[in-house]
N, C-alpha and C positions, 0 to 999 in steps of 0.2 A: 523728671526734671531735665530739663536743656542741661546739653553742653556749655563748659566755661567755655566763653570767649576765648581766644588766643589772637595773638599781636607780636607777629617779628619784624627783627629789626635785622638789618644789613648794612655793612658797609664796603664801599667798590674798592675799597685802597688798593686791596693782593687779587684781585678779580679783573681778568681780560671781559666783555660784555658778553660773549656769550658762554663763561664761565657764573656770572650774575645769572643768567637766564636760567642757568639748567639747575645753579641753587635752588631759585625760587620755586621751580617747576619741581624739582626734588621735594622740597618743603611743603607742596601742595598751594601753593598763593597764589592768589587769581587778580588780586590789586598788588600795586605798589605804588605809596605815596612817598614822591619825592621832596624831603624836607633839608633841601638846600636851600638858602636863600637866594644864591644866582645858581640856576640849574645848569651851569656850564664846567668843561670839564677840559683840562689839556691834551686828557686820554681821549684817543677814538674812539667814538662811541656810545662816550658816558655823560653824550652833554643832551637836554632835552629833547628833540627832536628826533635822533637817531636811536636814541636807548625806546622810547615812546614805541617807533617803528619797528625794532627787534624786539622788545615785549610782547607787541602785539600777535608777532608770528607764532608767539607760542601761547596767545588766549591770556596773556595778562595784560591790565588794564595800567595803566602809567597815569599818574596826577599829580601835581607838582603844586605843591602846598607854601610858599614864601612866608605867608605870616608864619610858618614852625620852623621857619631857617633861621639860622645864628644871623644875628647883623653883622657888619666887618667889624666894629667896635667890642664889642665882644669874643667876636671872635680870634683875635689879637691874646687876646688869656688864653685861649686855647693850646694858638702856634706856638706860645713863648711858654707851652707847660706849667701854667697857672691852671692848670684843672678845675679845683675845687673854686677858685674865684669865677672862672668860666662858666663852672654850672651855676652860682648862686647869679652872678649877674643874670644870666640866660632863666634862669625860674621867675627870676624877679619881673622881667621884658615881657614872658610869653603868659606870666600871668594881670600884668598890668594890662599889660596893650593888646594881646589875644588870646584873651580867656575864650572868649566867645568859637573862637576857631578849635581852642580842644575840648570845648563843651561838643562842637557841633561831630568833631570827630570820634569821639566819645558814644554819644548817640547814634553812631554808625555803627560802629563798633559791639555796640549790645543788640544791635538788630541782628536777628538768623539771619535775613535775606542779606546779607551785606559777605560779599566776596572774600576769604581768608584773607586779611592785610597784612604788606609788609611794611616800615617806615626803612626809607634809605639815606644814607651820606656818605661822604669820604670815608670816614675813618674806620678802619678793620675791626679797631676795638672799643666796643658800646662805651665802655666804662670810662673813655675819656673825649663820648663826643657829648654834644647834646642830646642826643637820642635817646639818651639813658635819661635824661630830664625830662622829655616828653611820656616816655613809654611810664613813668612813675607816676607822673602826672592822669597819664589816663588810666593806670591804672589805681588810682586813689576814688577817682568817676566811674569807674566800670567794674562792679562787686563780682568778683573772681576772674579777673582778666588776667591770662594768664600772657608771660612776657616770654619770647626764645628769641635769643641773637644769634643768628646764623652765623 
């Protein structure tokens, strides 16, 4: 019998980039899918382009996923500590309008050949980003997917 899947998450909040880097390189991840909605970042580093370009240096792959990023409307519950309304609005969005995108990631995810994934965002702590709505979500789709937040 195969290995469960495995799927972690991270988030850049208390992470300089190449403290991110040598996480995931620790962690063994060879992707990282960026599920911010705007993959941009005030910190150096952390905005798409240049995180992409230092992933790369250490053989992980960087992909920037928008349809699994929080919209600003929703994500307004988040900054203002509305958590739980944050997550149900963001379940409700990501299963209405792109189901299709975590189906499609889903079916990555149970393939062997598919590179150990991480999902990224801001926030340090899974439990009050959306991240924790996706990683649930695939793993509802993905029979023993297992979840680690780095």
């Amino acid at each position: 019998m195969p290995p469960s899947p495995t799927l972690w998450t991270i988030g850049y909040e208390r992470l300089l980039p190449d403290e991110l880097a040598a996480t995931l390189v620790d962690a063994g991840v060879g992707r990282l899918i960026d599920v911010r909605f705007r993959p941009q970042s005030r910190r150096a580093g952390m905005s798409k382009t240049k995180l992409g370009l230092l992933l790369g240096e250490h053989r992980i792959a960087y992909e920037h996923r928008r349809a699994l990023g929080t919209p600003p409307d929703i994500r307004i519950d988040y900054r203002q500590g509305r958590i739980a309304a944050g997550h149900e609005r963001f379940e409700q969005h990501v299963e209405e309008e792109h189901h299709d995108a975590l189906d499609a990631l889903a079916a990555e995810l149970a393939d062997p050949a598919t590179p150990p994934t991480a999902l990224m965002c801001l926030e340090h702590d899974a439990a009050v980003c959306h991240r924790s709505v996706l990683a649930a979500h695939l793993a509802d789709r993905v029979p023993g997917l297992r979840v680690v937040d780095l």
